[in-house]
C-alpha beads as a LAMMPS data file, in Angstrom:
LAMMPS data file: protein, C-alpha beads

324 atoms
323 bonds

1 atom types
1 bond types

-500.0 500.0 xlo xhi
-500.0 500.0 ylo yhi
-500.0 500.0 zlo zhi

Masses

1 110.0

Atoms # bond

1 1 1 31.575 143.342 -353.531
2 1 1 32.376 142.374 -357.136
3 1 1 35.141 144.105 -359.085
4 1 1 34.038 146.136 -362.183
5 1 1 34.707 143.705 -365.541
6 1 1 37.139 145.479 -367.619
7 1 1 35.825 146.266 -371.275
8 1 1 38.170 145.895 -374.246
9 1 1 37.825 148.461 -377.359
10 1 1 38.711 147.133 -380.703
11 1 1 40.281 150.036 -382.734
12 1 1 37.334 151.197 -385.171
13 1 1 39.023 151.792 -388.994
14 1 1 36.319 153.400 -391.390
15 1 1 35.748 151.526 -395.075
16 1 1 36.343 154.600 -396.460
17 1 1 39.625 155.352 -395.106
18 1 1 40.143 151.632 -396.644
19 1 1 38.744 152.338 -399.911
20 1 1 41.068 155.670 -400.053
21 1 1 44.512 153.468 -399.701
22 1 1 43.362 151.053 -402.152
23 1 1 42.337 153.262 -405.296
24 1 1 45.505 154.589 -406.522
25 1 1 46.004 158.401 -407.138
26 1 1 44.314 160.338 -410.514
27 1 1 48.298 161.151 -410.958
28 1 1 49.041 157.294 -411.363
29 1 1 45.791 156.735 -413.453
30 1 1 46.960 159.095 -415.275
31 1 1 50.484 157.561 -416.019
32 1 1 49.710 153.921 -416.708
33 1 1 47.212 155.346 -419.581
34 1 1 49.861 156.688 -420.860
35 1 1 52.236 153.883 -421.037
36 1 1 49.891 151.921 -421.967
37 1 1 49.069 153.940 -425.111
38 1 1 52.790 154.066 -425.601
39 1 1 53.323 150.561 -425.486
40 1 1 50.634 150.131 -428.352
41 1 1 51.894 152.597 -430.181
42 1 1 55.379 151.009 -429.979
43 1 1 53.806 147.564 -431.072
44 1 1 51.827 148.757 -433.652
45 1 1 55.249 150.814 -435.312
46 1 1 57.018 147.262 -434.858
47 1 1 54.882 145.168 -436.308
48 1 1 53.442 147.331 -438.940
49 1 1 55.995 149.188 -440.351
50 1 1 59.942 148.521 -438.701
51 1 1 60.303 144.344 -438.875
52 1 1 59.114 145.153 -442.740
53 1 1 61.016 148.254 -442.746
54 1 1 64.125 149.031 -445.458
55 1 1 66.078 150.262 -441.924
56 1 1 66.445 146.596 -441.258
57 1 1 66.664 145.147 -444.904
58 1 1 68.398 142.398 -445.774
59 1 1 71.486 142.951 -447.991
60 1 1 74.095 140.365 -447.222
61 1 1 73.212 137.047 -447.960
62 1 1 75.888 134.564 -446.967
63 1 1 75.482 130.992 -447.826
64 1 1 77.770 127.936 -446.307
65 1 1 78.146 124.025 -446.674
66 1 1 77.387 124.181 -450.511
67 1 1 79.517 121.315 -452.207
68 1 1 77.772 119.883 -455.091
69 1 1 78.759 121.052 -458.468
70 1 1 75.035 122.794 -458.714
71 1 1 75.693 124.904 -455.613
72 1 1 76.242 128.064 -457.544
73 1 1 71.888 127.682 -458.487
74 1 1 71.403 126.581 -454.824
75 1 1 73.591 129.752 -453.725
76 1 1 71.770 132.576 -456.083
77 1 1 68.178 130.841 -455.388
78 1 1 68.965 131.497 -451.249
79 1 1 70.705 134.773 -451.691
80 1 1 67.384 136.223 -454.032
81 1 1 65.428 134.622 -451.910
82 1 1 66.942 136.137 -448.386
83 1 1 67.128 140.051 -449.754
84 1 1 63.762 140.021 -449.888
85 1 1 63.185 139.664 -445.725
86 1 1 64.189 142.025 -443.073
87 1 1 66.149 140.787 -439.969
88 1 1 63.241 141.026 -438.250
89 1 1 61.247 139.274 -440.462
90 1 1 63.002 136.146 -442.118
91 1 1 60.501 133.786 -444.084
92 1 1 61.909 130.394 -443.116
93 1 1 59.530 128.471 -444.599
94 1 1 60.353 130.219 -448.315
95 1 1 63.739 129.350 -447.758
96 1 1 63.158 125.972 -447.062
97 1 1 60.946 126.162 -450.305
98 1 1 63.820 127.255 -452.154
99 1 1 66.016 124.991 -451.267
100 1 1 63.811 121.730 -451.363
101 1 1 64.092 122.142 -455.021
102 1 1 67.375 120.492 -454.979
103 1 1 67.440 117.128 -453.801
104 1 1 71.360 117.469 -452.383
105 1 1 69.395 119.393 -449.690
106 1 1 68.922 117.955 -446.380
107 1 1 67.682 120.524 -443.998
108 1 1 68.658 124.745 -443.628
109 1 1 69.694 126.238 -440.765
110 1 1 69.012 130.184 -440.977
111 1 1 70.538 132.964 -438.205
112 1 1 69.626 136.599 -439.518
113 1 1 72.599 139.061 -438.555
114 1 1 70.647 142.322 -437.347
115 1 1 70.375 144.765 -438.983
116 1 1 71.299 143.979 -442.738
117 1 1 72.795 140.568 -442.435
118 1 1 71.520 136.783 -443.093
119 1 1 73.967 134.015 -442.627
120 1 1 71.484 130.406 -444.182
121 1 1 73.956 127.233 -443.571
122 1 1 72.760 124.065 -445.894
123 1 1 72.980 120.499 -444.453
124 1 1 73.616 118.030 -447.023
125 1 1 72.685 114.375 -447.683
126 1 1 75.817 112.303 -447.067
127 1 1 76.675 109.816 -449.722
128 1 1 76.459 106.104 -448.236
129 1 1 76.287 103.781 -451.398
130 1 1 76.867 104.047 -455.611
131 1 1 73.591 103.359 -456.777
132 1 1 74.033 101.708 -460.462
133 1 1 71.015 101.389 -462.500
134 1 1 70.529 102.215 -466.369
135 1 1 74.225 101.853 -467.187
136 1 1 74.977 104.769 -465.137
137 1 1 75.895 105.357 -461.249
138 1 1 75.050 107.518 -459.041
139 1 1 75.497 108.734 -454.954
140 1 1 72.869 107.640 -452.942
141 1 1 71.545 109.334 -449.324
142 1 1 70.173 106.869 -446.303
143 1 1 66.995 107.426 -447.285
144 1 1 67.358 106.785 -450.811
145 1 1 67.854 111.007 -452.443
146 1 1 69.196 110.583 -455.636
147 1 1 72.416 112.619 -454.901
148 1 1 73.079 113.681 -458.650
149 1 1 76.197 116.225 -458.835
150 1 1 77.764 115.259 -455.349
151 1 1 81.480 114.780 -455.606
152 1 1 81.970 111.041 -453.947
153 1 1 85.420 110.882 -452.187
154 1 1 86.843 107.766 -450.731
155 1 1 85.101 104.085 -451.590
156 1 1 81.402 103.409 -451.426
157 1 1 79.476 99.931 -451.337
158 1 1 77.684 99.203 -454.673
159 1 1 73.851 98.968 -454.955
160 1 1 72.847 97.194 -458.034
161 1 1 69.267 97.681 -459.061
162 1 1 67.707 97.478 -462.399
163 1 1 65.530 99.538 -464.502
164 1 1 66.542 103.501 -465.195
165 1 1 67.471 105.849 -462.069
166 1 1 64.945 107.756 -460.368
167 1 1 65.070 111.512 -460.638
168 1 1 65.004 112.696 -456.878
169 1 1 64.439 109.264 -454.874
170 1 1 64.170 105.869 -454.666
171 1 1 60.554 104.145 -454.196
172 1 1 60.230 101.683 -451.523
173 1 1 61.779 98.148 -452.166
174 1 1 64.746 96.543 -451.954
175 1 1 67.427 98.936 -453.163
176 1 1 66.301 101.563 -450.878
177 1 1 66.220 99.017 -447.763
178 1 1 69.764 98.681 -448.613
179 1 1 70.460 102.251 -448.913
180 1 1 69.379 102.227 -445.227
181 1 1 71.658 99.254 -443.762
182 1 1 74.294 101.619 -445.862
183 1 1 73.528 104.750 -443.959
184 1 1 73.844 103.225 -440.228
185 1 1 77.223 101.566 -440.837
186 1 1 79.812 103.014 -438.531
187 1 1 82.523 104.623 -439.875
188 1 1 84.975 102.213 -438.695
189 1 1 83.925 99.855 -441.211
190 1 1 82.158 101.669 -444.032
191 1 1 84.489 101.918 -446.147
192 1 1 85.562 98.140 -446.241
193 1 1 81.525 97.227 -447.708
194 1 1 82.327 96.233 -451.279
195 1 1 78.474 95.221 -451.730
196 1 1 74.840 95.576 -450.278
197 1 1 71.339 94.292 -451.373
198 1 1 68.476 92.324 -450.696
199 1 1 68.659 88.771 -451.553
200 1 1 64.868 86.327 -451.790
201 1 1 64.306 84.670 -448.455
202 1 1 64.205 85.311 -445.090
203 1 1 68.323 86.543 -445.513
204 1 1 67.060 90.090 -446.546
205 1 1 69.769 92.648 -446.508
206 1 1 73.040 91.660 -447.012
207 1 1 76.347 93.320 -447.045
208 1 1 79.844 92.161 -448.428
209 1 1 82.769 93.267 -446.600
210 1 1 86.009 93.336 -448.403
211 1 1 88.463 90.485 -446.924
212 1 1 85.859 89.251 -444.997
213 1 1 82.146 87.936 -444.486
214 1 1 78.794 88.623 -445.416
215 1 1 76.642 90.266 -442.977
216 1 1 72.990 89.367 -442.470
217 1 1 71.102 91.939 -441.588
218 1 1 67.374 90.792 -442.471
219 1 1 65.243 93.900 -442.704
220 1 1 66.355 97.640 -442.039
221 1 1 64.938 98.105 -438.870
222 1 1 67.389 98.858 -435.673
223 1 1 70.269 99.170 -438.115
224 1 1 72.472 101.227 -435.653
225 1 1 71.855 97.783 -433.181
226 1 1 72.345 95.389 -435.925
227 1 1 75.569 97.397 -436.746
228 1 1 77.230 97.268 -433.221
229 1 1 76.334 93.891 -432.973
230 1 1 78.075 93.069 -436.108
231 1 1 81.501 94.909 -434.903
232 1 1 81.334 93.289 -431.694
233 1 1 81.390 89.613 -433.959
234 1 1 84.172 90.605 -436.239
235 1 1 86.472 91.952 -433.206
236 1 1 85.950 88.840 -431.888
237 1 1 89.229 86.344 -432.021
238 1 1 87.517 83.603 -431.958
239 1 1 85.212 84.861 -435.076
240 1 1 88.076 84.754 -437.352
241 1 1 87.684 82.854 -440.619
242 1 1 84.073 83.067 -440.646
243 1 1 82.280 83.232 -444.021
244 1 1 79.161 85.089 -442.466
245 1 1 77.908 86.894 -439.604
246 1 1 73.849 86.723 -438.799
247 1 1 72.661 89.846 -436.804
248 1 1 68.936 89.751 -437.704
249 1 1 68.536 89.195 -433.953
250 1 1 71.035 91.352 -432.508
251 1 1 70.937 90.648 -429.077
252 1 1 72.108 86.903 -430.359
253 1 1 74.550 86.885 -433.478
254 1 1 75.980 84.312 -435.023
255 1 1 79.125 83.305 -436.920
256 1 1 78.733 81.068 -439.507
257 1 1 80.908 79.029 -441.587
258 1 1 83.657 78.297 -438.910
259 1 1 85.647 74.874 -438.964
260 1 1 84.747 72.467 -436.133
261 1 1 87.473 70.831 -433.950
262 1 1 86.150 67.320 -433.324
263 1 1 87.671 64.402 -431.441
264 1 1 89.582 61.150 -433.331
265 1 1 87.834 59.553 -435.807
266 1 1 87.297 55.912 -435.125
267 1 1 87.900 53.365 -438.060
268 1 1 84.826 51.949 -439.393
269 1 1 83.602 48.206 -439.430
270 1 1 86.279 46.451 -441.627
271 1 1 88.933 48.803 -442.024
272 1 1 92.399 47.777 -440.893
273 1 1 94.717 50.682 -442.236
274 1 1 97.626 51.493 -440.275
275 1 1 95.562 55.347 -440.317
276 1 1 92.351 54.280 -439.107
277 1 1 93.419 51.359 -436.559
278 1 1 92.626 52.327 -433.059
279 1 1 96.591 53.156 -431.369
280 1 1 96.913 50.017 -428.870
281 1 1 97.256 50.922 -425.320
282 1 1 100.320 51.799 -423.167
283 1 1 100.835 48.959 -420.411
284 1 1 103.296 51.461 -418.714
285 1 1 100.035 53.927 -418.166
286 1 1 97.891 51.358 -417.093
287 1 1 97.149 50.545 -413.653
288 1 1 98.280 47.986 -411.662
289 1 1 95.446 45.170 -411.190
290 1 1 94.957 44.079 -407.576
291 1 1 94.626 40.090 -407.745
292 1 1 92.053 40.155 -405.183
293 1 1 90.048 42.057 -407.126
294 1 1 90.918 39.586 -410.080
295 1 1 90.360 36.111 -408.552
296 1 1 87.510 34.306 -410.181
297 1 1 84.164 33.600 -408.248
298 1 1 84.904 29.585 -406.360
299 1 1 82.226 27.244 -408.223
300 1 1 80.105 24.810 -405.936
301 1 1 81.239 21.274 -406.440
302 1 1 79.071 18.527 -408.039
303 1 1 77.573 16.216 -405.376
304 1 1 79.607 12.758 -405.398
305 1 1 76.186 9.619 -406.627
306 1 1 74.532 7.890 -403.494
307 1 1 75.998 4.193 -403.492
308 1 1 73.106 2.982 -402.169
309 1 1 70.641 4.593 -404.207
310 1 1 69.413 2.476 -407.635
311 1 1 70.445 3.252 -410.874
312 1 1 68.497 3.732 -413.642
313 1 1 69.551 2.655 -416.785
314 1 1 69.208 5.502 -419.789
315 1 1 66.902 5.472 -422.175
316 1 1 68.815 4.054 -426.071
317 1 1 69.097 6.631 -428.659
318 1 1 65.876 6.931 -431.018
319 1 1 63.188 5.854 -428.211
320 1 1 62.477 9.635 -427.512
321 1 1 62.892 9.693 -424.105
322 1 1 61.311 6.453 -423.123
323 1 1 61.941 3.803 -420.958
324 1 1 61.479 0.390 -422.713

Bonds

1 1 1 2
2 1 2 3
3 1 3 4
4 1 4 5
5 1 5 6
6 1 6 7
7 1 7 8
8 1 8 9
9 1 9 10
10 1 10 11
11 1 11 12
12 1 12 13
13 1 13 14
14 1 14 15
15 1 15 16
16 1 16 17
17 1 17 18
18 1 18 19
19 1 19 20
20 1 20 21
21 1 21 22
22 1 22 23
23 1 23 24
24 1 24 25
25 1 25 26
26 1 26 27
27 1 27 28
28 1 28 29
29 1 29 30
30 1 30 31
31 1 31 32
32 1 32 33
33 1 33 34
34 1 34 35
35 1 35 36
36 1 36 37
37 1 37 38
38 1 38 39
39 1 39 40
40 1 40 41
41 1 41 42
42 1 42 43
43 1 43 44
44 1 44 45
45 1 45 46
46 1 46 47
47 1 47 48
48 1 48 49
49 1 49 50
50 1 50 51
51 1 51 52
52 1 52 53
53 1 53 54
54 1 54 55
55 1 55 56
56 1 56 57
57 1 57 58
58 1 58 59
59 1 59 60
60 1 60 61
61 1 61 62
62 1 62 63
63 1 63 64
64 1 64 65
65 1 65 66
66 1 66 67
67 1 67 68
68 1 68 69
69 1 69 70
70 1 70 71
71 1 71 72
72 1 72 73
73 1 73 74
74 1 74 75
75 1 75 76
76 1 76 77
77 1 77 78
78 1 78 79
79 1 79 80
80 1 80 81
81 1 81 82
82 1 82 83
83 1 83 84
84 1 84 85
85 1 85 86
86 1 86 87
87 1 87 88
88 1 88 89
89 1 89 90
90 1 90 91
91 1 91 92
92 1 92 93
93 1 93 94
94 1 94 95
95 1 95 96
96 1 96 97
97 1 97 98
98 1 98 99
99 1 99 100
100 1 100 101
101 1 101 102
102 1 102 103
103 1 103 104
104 1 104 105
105 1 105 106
106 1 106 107
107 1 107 108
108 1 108 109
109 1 109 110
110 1 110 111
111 1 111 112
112 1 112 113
113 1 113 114
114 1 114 115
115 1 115 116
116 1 116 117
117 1 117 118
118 1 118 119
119 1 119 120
120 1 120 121
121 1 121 122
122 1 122 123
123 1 123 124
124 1 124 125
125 1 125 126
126 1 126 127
127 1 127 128
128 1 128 129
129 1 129 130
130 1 130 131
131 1 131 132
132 1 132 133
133 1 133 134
134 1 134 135
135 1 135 136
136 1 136 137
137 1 137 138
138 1 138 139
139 1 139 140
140 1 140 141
141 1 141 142
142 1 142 143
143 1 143 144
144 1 144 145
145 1 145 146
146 1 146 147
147 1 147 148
148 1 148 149
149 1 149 150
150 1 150 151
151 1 151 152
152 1 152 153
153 1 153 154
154 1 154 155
155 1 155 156
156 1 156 157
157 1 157 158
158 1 158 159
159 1 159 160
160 1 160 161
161 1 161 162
162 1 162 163
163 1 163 164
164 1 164 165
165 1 165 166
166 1 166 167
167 1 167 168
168 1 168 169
169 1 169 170
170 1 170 171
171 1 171 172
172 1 172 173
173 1 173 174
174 1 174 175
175 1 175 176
176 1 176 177
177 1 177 178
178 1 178 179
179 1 179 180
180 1 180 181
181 1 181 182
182 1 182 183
183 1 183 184
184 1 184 185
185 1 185 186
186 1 186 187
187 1 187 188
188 1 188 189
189 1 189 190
190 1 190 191
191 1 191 192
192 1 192 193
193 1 193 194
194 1 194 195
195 1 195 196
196 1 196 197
197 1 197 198
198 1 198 199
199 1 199 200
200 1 200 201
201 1 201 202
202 1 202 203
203 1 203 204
204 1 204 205
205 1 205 206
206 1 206 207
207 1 207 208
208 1 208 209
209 1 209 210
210 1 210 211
211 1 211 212
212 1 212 213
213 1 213 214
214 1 214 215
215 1 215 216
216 1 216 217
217 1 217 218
218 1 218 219
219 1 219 220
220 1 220 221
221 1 221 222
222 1 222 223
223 1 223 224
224 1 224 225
225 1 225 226
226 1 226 227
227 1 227 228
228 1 228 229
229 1 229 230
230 1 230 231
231 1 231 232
232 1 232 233
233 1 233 234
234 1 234 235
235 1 235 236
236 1 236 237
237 1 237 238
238 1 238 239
239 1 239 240
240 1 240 241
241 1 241 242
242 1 242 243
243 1 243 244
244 1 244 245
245 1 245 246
246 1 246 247
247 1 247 248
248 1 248 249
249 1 249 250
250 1 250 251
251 1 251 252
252 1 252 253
253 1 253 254
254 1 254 255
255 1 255 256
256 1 256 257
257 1 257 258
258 1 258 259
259 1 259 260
260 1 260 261
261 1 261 262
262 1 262 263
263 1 263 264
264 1 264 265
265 1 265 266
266 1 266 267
267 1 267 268
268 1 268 269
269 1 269 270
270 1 270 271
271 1 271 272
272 1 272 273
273 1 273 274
274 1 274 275
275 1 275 276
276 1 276 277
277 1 277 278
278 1 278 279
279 1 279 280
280 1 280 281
281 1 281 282
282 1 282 283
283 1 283 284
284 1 284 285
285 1 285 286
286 1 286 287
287 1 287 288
288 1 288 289
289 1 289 290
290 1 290 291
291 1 291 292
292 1 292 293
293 1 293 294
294 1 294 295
295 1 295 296
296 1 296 297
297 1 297 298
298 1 298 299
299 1 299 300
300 1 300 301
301 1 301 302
302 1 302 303
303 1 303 304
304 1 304 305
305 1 305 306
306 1 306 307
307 1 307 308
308 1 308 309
309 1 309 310
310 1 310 311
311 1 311 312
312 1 312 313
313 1 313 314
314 1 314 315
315 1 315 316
316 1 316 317
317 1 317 318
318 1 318 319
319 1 319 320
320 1 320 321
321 1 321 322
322 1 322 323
323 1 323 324
């Protein structure tokens, strides 16, 4: 007799019940409407009416790393130009325009100070060479701003160029390639360049240090590499005395100009000065010669003439060889 099979039942959930958990209350609907509409609302008063609001005005303008002798115009053209933003809404792009008007200007950095302050901090070019050009000289930047008003301290290599000086920057050429070279030299040895320019040829660049060689540097490109190549020469013991130092390839420099140690000269054909006479040599250094090794090669002797054998009689003088 079989044995009744016994029947699992799966627990039956209706979709409704389902449906029911998943759709949240009319109390919650209710509540993220609301902060949704207050979240717009709160946008909307931001960006329509508080970042361009007077309750976060700017009124205090401060302005920092101004050293040219025009700063005070640079100063009063950031400060009119920064009261008329908001801390929450600072132009940075008009301040940049404002500035760009003087060439001394590198770059701006701007922090606004909520809720009435503005703090703009100017980055200026950094003098790396006297320009001289139409009788008058001038600071010039790395990449060749006319620097007019900037107070120069300490020595700076010379660039000479000819023709009148340009008003905000140089064009491309040769004075501005060495306004570049200029700009990458370390500091360690900046102030010892008496002179840089281009010379004709494939020398390009060059640079006069004071007390010591000329540097080759070619064209501008990997000037920072060029540079630390150069150092590397001129620390070098061994370097000393040279008249120039090639770094146009500077994974391979060379030292020019160096004297070269050579060997004895030996006297030419027909000189016999006591200078140029080859010193004779020491018999005390020389070594001892085996006699063996000395003994001259035996020679076979000459057969002794065959008694028996007939002579021939030799042939007189003026016959040419032949036997009468």
């Amino acid at each position: 007799m079989r044995a009744p099979a016994l029947s699992l039942k799966r627990p039956v959930i209706a979709s409704g019940r389902i449906r029911s958990a998943l759709t949240p209350s009319p109390r919650l609907r209710r509540g993220a409407l609301v902060a949704t509409v207050l979240a717009a609302l709160v946008v909307g008063l931001y960006v329509l009416w508080l970042r361009d609001s007077s309750l976060v005005a700017v009124e205090q303008v401060t302005v920092t790393g101004v050293t040219t002798r025009d700063g005070e115009r640079l100063r009063s053209a950031l400060v009119s130009t920064g009261r008329s933003m908001t801390t929450l809404n600072v132009d940075r792009e008009q301040l940049e325009q404002a500035a760009a008007v003087f060439p001394i200007v590198q770059r701006i950095e701007v922090e606004p100070d909520f809720p009435h302050g503005l703090t703009v901090h100017v980055v200026e070019h950094r003098p790396v060479a006297l320009l001289a050009a139409g009788g008058r000289t001038v600071p010039v930047a790395a990449d060749g701003t006319i620097l007019t008003g900037l107070p120069v301290e300490g020595d700076l290599p010379a660039i000479e160029t000819s023709g009148q000086t340009p008003a905000r920057q140089l064009p491309p050429g040769a004075a501005r390639d060495a306004a570049a070279i200029a700009g990458g030299a370390p500091a360690v040895i900046a102030r010892r360049i008496e002179s840089i320019g281009r010379e004709g040829g494939a020398r390009g660049v060059v640079a006069q240090v004071e007390n010591g060689p000329e540097i080759v540097f070619g064209s501008p490109e990997r000037a920072a590499a060029k540079w630390a190549a150069a150092i590397r020469v001129l620390a070098d013991e061994e370097a000393g005395g040279a008249t120039y130092v090639d770094v146009r390839l500077p994974e391979r420099p060379v030292a020019g100009g160096l004297p070269v140690e050579t060997v004895t000269p030996i006297a030419p054909v027909g000189d016999t000065s006591a200078e140029s006479v080859i010193p004779p040599v020491d018999p005390a250094a020389t070594a001892p010669v085996d006699p063996a090794a000395e003994a001259p090669t035996p020679v076979s002797p000459t057969p002794a003439p065959d008694p028996s054998a007939p002579l021939t009689p030799a042939a007189p003088e003026g016959t040419g060889g032949l036997t009468p």
